[in-house]
C-alpha positions in Angstrom: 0.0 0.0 0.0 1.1 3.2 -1.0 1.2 6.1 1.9 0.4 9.7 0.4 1.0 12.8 2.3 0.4 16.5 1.8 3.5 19.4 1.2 2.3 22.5 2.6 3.6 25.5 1.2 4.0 28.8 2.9 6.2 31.9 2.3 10.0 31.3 2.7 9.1 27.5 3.8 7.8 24.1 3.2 6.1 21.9 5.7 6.0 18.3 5.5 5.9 14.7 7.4 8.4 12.4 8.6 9.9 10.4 11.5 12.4 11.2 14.0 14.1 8.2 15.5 10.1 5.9 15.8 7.8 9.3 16.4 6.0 10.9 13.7 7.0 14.7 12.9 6.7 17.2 10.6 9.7 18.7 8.9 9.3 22.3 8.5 11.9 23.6 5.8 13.2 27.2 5.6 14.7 28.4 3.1 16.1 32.0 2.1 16.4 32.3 5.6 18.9 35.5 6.0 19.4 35.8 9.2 20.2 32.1 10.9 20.7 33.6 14.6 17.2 34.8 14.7 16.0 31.2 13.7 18.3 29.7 16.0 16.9 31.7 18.7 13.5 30.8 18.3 14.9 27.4 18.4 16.4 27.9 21.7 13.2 29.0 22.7 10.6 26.3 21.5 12.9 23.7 23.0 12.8 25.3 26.6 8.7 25.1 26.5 7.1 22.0 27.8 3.6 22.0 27.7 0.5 19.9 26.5 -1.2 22.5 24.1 2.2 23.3 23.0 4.0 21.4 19.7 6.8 19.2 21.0 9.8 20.5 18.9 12.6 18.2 18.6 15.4 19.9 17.0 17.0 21.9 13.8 19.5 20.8 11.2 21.1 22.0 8.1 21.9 20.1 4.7 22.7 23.0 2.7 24.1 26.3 3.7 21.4 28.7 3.4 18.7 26.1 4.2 17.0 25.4 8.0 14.8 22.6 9.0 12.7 22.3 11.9 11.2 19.2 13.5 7.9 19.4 15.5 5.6 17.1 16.5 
């Protein structure tokens, strides 16, 4: 059987699903991101909250300079 899923396209990013170690996610890619640090910081931020009404948010990686992604749950 064939899974489909949906790519959600928003301004300067792409949101679509995934797994991170056995837990479904969604991968959020930014791209044309300019200023990193900002990103980085918001990061920092959603990984310090811990809260039921709150997405889980797992962590950030690069492949490509220039290029972000964020996983959430």
């Amino acid at each position: 059987m064939t899974k489909s899923f949906e790519v959600k396209v928003e301004e300067n990013s792409l949101k679509f699903p995934g797994k991170w170690e056995t837990t479904e996610v969604a991968f959020k890619q930014l791209s044309d991101i300019g200023d990193s640090q900002s990103i980085l910081k918001e990061a920092d931020l959603l990984a310090s909250l811990n809260h039921p009404h709150i997405v889980r948010f797992f962590g950030v990686f690069s492949l490509q300079p220039k290029e972000l992604y964020m996983v959430l749950e």
